[in-house]
N, C-alpha and C positions, 0 to 999 in steps of 0.2 A: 216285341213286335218284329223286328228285322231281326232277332237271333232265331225266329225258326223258319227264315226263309232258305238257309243252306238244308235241310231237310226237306223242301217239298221235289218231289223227282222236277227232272233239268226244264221238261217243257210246263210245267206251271208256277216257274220263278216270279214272269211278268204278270201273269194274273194276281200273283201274290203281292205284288210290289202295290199293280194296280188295288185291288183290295187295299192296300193297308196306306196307300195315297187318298183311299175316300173318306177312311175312317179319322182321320188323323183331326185332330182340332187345335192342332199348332200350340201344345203347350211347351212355351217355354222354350220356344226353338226348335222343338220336335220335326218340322215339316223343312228347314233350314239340314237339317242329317239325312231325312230319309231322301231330299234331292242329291244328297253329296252321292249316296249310298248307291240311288238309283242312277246318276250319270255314272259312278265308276265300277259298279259290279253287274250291273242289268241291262241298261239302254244304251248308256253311252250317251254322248251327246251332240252337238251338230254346229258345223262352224261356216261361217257366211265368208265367201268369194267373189268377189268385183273384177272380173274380168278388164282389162286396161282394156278402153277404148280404141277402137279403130282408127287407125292415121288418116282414113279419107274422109272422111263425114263425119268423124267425132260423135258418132252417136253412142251413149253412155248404154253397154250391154247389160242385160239382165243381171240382176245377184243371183249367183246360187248358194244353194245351202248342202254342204257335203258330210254325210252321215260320219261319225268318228265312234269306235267299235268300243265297249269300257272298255279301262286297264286291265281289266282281271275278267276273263271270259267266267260264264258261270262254270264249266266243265272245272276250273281251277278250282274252284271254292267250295263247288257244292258235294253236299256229305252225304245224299238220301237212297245213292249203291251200295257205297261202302257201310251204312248204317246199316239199312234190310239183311246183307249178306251177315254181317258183324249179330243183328237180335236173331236173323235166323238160327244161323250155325250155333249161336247160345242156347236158344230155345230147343235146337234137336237135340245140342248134348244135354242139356237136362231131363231130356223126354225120354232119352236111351239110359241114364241112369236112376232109373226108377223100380 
């Protein structure tokens, strides 16, 4: 499942992710990897900020939630250029040695 998502070109990694987040039926831990997978190589994940309150009125300000990018951008990981370029340039030399 997640080994052929460095293969789908860059802009349908998160579709891919999504897909294989619906399909999943958590065996065994399964759904436990694919969120590690999907916070550190796809979405990233999101971390909550409490602003310290105001000195005058103490009124407790909003939480926010601030996006955190993954570790590993997909441009790092993903193989689906260098793969196309790699079966093309095979497939012409084989097509010109005929």
């Amino acid at each position: 499942m997640l080994d052929g998502l460095p293969f789908l070109p860059q802009d349908k990694v998160q579709a891919g992710m999504q897909y294989l987040k619906q399909r999943i039926a958590d065996p065994e831990g399964m759904e436990a990897l694919v969120d590690y997978f999907n916070a550190n190589y796809v979405t990233g994940t999101f971390r909550r900020e409490q602003p310290t309150p105001a000195q005058q009125d103490d009124a407790v300000p909003a939480l926010r939630l601030v996006k955190i990018p993954p570790r590993f951008d997909v441009p790092v990981w993903n193989v689906h250029h260098i793969f196309c370029i790699t079966c093309w340039s095979s497939s012409s030399f084989l097509l010109d040695r005929r």
